[in-house]
N, C-alpha and C positions, 0 to 999 in steps of 0.2 A: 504494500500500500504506500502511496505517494502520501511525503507530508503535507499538510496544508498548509498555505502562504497566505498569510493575513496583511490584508494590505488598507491601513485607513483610506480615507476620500482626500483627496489633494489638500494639500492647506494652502487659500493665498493668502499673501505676506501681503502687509501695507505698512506703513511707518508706525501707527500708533499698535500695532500686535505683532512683527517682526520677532521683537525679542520675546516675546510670552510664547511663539510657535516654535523656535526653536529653543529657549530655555524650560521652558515648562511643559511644554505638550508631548514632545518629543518621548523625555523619558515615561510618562503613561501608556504613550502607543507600547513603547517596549516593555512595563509591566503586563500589558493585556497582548503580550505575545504578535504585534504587529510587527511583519518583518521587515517590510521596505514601507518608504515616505517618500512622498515628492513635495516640494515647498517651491510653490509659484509666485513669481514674480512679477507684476502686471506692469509696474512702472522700468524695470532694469530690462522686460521679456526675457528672462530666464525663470526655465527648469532646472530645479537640484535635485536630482534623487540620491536615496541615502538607503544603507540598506543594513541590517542588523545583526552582527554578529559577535559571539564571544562576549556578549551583554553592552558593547559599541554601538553605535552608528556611526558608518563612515561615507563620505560622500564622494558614489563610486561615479557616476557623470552630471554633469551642467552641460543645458541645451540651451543654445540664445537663440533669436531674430524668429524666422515667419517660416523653417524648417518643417519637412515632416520628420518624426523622430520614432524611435523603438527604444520605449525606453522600459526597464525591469519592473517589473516581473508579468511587462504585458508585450513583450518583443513582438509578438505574432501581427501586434494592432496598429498598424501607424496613427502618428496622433498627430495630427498639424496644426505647429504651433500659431502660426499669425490667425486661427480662428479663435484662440483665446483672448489675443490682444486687441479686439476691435472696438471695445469699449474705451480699452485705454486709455486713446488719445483724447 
C-alpha cells in the first residue's frame, strides 16, 4: 500500500500574514502530518513549494512569472501560473 500525501490548500502570502504563514502555520500543517506546502505569492508571482521531511521543511522549488509548472506532489497537473496572477495587478 502506497502512503498517503497530505497536502494542505495553497497559502497566499500578503504582507500583513506572510510571516504568521510561514512562522506559525507551517509547523501545524507538519503536526497534522501534511507533507508538502506551497506559499503563493501574488505581489512577487512566485510559487515556493516546501516539502517535509525528517520533521523539516525545506524549500525544494520557487516558480516565478506567467509559466506552466509541475510542481510536487501534483507533477502529473500542469498549473499555469499567470492564471493566478490576474487579479494582481
Amino acid at each position: 500500500m502506497q502512503p498517503v500525501t497530505r497536502v494542505k490548500r495553497p497559502q497566499v502570502l500578503s504582507k500583513s500574514t506572510a510571516a504568521l504563514d510561514r512562522v506559525r502555520k507551517l509547523p501545524i500543517y507538519a503536526a497534522q502530518g501534511v507533507s508538502h506546502a506551497w506559499l503563493l505569492d501574488p505581489i512577487a508571482r512566485t510559487l515556493e513549494v516546501y516539502e517535509r521531511a525528517g520533521g523539516r521543511w525545506t524549500l525544494i522549488e520557487t516558480f516565478a512569472g506567467d509559466q506552466a509548472v509541475h510542481a510536487v506532489p501534483f507533477e502529473p497537473i500542469p498549473l499555469e501560473l499567470g492564471l493566478l496572477w490576474t487579479d494582481a495587478d
